[in-house]
N, C-alpha and C positions, 0 to 999 in steps of 0.2 A: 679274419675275425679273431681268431685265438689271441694274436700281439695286441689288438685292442683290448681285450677281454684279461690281457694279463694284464697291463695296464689302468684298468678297473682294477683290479685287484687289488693292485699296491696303492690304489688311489682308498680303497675301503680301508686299507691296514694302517693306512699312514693319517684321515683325519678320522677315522669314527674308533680303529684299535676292536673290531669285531671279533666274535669265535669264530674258527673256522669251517664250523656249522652253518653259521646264519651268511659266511662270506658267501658259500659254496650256494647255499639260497639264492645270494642275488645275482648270482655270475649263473644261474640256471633262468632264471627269469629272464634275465636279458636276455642270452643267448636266443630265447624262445620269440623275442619280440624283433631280434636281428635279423634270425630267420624268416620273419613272415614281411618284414618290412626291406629286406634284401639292401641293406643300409648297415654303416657302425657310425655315423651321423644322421641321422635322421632328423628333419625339421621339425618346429615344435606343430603345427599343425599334421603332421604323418602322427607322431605320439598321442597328439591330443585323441586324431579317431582313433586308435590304437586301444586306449584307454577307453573310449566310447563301448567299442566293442566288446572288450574285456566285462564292462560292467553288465551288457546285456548277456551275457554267456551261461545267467545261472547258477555261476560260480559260489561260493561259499563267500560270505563277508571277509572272511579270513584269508582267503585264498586273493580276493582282492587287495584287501589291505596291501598284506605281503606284496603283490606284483606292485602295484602302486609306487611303496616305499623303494624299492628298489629302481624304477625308472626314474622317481624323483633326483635318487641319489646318483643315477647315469646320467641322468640330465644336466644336472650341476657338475658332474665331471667335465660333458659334453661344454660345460659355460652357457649353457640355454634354460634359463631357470623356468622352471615347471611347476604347481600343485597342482594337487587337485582335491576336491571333498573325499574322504573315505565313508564308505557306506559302515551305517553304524552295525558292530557287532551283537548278537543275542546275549541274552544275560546266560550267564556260564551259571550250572546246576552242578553241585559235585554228587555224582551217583556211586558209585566206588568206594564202599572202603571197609576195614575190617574193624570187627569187634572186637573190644577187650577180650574175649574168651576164645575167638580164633589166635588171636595175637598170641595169647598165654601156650594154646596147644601150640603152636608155632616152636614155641621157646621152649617148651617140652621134648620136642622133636628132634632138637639141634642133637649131632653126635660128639660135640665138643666142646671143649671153654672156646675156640677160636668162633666156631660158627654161634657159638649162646653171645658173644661179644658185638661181633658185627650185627647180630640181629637186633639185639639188645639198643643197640645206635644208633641204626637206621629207624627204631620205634618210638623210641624215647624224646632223639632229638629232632626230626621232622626233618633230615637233612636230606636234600637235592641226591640225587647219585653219583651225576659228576664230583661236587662236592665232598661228598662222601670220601671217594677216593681219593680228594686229593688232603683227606686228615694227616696234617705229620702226631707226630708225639708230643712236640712242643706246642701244639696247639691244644692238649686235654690237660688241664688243671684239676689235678686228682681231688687238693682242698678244696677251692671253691666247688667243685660238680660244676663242671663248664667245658664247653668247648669251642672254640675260635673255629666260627665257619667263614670258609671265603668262597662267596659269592662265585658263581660262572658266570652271569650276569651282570655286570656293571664293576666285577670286581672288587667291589668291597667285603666289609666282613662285619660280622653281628658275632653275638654270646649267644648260643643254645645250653640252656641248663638240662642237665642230669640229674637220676634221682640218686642218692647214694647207695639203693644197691645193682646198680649199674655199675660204677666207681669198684664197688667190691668184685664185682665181674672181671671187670678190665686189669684188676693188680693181682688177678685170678692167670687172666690172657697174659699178663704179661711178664707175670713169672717162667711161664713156660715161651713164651718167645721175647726173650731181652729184645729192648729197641734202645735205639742210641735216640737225642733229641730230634734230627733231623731225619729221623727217618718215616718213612707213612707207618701209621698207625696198623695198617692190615696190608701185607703180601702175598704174589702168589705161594704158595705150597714147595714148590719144584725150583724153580731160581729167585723166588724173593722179589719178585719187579711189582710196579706199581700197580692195583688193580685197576682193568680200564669198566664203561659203563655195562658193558655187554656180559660183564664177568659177573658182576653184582645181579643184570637181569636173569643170569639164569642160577647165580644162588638162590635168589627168595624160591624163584619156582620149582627148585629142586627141592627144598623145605616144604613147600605148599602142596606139590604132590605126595612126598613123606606123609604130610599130616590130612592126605583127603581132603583140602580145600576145596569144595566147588567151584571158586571163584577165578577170574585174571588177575593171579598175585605178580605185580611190579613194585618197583623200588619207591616208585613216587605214593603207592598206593599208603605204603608206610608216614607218609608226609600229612596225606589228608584225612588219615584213620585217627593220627595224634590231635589234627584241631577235631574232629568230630566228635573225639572220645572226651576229649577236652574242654569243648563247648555243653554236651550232655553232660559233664559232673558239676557245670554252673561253674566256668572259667569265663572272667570278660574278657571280649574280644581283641583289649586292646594286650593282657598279658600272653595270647595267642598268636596276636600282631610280631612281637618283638621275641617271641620262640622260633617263629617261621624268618623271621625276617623281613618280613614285607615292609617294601620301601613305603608304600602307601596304603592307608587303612581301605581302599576301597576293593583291593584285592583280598583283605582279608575277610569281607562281606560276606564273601561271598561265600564262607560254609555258615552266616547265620541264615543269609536265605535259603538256602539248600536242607537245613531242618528247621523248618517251623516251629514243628512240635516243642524245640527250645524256648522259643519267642514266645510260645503260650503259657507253656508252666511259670515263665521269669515273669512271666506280668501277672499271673494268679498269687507271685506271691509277692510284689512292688504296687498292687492296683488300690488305688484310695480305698475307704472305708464310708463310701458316702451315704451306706445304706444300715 
């Protein structure tokens, strides 16, 4: 099984160029349907009940999905082409996320310019975690207030703006730790290496304890607290769109359905006058 399964691999790397998150995703999916079908070819009728069953199992939309795209994508390794309908996902709610005034004590808290800087960016700019880490120097334009994100996902890149006293922060950080161009913008402390995600999850929550947070302070929580804070000062969606980066405005919906309360005041003060 493994020599098939590595062989998927190099098959995922070489036409789709995945993370090696989502690889490791589908090489566990399969594995999971190799095992019950005691097969590394399997007919397209064995997959299809395969899939049958998967769908009655209960399973989360998501969790279907996920197994799905990945047989699909064995199947077409396999040369036996396959779909199938994906069962539609729930509308995503964002419940999570922190106030301006948690945010502020936040930044009150840090015991440095290094940590008031990274906090500062992860708030500011709504960036990914991965992302986050992978900031060089050459990517923050001190004049414009900008920063060059590059995507984990699809690998591209967008402009996230800065306010400038963020910019004042950063020429603050970076008096006290010179960077050359190519270098990441934040290292560790002790030898200076790239920070990975796990480093950044358990910064904010070292802060969030500091400052008595009641909440599950994560890195992403920073992402959806900036369009909510954003959206409640009466920012349209679409200059929230192109902060976050979203390739498409339907994901960015999705924090105006998650507060209402937005939607109501913006139309008490857009609603005709017909009375």
């Amino acid at each position: 099984m493994q020599e098939e399964l590595d062989a998927f691999k190099k098959h995922l790397v070489l036409q789709f160029s995945l993370r090696e998150v989502t690889i490791k995703g589908h090489l566990g999916n399969i594995r999971r349907m190799i095992n019950q079908l005691q097969t590394t070819n399997p007919e397209k009728e064995e997959v299809t009940n395969y899939v049958y069953e998967l769908r009655n199992m209960g399973k989360s939309a998501t969790h279907q999905c996920n197994n799905i795209q990945s047989i699909e994508k064995y199947m077409d390794f396999r040369r036996k082409l396959l779909r199938f309908a994906k069962p539609k996902r729930p509308q995503t709610f964002i419940k999570e996320t922190l106030t301006e005034a948690e945010i502020t004590m936040m930044l009150h808290n840090c015991k440095n310019i290094k940590e008031m800087a990274m906090l500062i960016i992860l708030s500011y700019s709504g960036v990914r975690n991965l992302s986050f880490c992978n900031i060089k120097l050459k990517d923050v334009d001190l004049g414009e207030n900008t920063i060059v994100i590059r995507k984990a996902k699809g690998r591209k890149e967008y402009i996230a703006n800065i306010p400038s006293g963020a910019v004042r922060v950063l020429l603050k950080y970076l008096e006290d730790y010179p960077k050359k161009s190519e270098d990441y913008l934040f290292t560790t402390k002790v030898r200076g290496n790239q920070y990975q995600t796990a480093d950044i999850r358990k910064f904010v929550k070292t802060i969030a304890k500091r400052t008595k947070i009641n909440k599950r302070v994560y890195p992403h929580i920073f992402r959806h607290s900036l369009a909510s804070n954003m959206l409640n000062r009466g920012a349209n969606i679409i200059l929230i769109k192109e902060q976050l980066g979203h390739d498409f405005l339907e994901s960015t919906m999705v924090y105006a359905h998650s507060f209402p309360s937005r939607i109501k005041s913006e139309y008490e003060v857009y609603k005709p006058a017909y009375l």
